[in-house]
N, C-alpha and C positions, 0 to 999 in steps of 0.2 A: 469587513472581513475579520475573524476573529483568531485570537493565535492560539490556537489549537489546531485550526482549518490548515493555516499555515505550514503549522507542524507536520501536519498529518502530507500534505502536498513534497515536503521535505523526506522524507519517508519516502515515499514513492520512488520519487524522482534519486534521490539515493542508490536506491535498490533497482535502477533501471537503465541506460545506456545512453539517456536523454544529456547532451551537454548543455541547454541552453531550453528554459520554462519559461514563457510569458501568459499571463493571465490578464485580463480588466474583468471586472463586474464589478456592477452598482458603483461604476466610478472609483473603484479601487484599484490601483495596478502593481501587479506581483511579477517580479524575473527575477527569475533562481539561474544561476552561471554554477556550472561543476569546473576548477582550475586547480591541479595541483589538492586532491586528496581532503579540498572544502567546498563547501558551498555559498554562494554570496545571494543575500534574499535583498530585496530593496520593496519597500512597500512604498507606495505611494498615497495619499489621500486627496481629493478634489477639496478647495478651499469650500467652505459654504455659506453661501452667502445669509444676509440677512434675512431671511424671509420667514414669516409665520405661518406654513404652509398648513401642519399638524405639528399637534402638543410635541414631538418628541424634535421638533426643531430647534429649541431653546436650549437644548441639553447642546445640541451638534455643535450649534453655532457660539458656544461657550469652550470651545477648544481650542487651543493655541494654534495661532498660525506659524510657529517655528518648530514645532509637534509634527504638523502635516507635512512640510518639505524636510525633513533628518530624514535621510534613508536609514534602514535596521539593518544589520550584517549578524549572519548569524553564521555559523561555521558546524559543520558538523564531521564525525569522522567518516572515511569510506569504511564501505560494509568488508565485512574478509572476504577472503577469498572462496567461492562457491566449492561443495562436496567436492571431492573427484571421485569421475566418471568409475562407473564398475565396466571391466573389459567384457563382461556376460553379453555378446550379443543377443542372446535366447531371450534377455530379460524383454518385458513389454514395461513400457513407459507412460505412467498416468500423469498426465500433462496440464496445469491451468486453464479453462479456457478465459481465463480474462485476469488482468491485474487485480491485488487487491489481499488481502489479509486471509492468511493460511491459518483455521480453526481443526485441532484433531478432535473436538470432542461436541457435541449437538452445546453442552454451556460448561459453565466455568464449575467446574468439583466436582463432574461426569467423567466416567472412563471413557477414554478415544473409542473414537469407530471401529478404528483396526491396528493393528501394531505388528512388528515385524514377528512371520512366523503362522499371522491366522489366516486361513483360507477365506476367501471370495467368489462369487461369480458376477457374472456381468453388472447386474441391476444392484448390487451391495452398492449403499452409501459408503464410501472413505474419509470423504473430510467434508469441511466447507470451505470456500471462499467467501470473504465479506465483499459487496464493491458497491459503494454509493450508498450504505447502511441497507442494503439487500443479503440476505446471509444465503447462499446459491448452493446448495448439496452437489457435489461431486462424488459419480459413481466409477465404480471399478474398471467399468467396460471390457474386462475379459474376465474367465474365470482362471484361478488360481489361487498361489502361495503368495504372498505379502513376502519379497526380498528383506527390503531396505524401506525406510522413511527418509526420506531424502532433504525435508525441512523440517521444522521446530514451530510448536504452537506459537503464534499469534505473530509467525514472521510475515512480512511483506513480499506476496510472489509474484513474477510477472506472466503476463501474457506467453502460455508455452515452455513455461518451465514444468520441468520433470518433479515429480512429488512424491512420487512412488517409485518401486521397483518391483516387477509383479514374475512369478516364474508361473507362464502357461499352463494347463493344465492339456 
């Protein structure tokens, strides 16, 4: 597992309600604990044994055995506090469907989709979501005025959070 992956798991889990991540793959094992406004990562590695299974064995089996049992602690801070709510009941609410990285604009030194003040109707693209390096267009689903932008480019949203603010038409 590589520490970017890590990072990026860190991030998430961060940005989401989770107190307690455990992960294994390929014999690697990750638990992230949320306690008091940090996070505590502990990685693990499987010793490896001697064996010439394939070329890239020699490399593995050349890493310290006091490497793989040190747990890593890394700390990060809690995220702020989320918007607060607009009292507009009228507004309609354009919701994540899935966790994952909030994109305003199709790429990077493009103008967003939409910004507060432009009209939409239903089938209008608003943003993306990234999740799993799948980049997922999210539509308007009602037509209207664009309230509020309720996140910031290339934050981490979760499953049903609110991202817009839309005044029906």
């Amino acid at each position: 597992m590589k520490i970017h992956e890590i990072r990026e798991i860190i991030k998430l889990i961060d940005q989401s309600s989770i107190n307690e991540f455990k992960l294994e793959t390929e014999g690697a094992k990750v638990t992230l604990r949320k306690s008091s406004g940090t996070e505590t990562v502990v990685v693990t590695q499987p010793v490896v044994q001697a064996q010439v299974a394939a070329p890239a064995a020699p490399v593995q089996a050349a890493a310290p055995a006091a490497v793989q049992a040190a747990p890593v602690a890394v700390e990060a801070p809690k995220a702020a506090a989320s918007a607060p709510a607009l009292d507009d009941a009228n507004l309609h609410k354009i919701v994540s469907p899935m966790v994952g990285t909030f994109y305003s604009a199709p790429e990077p030194g493009k103008p967003p989709y939409v910004q507060a003040g432009d009209k939409v109707n239903a089938s209008k693209v608003v943003c993306i979501v990234e999740a799993m390096k799948l980049f997922n267009e999210i539509e308007a689903e009602v037509s209207g005025e664009i309230v509020k932008v309720l996140v910031e480019d290339g934050q981490l949203v979760e499953y049903g959070q609110a991202l817009f603010l839309v005044k029906p038409e």
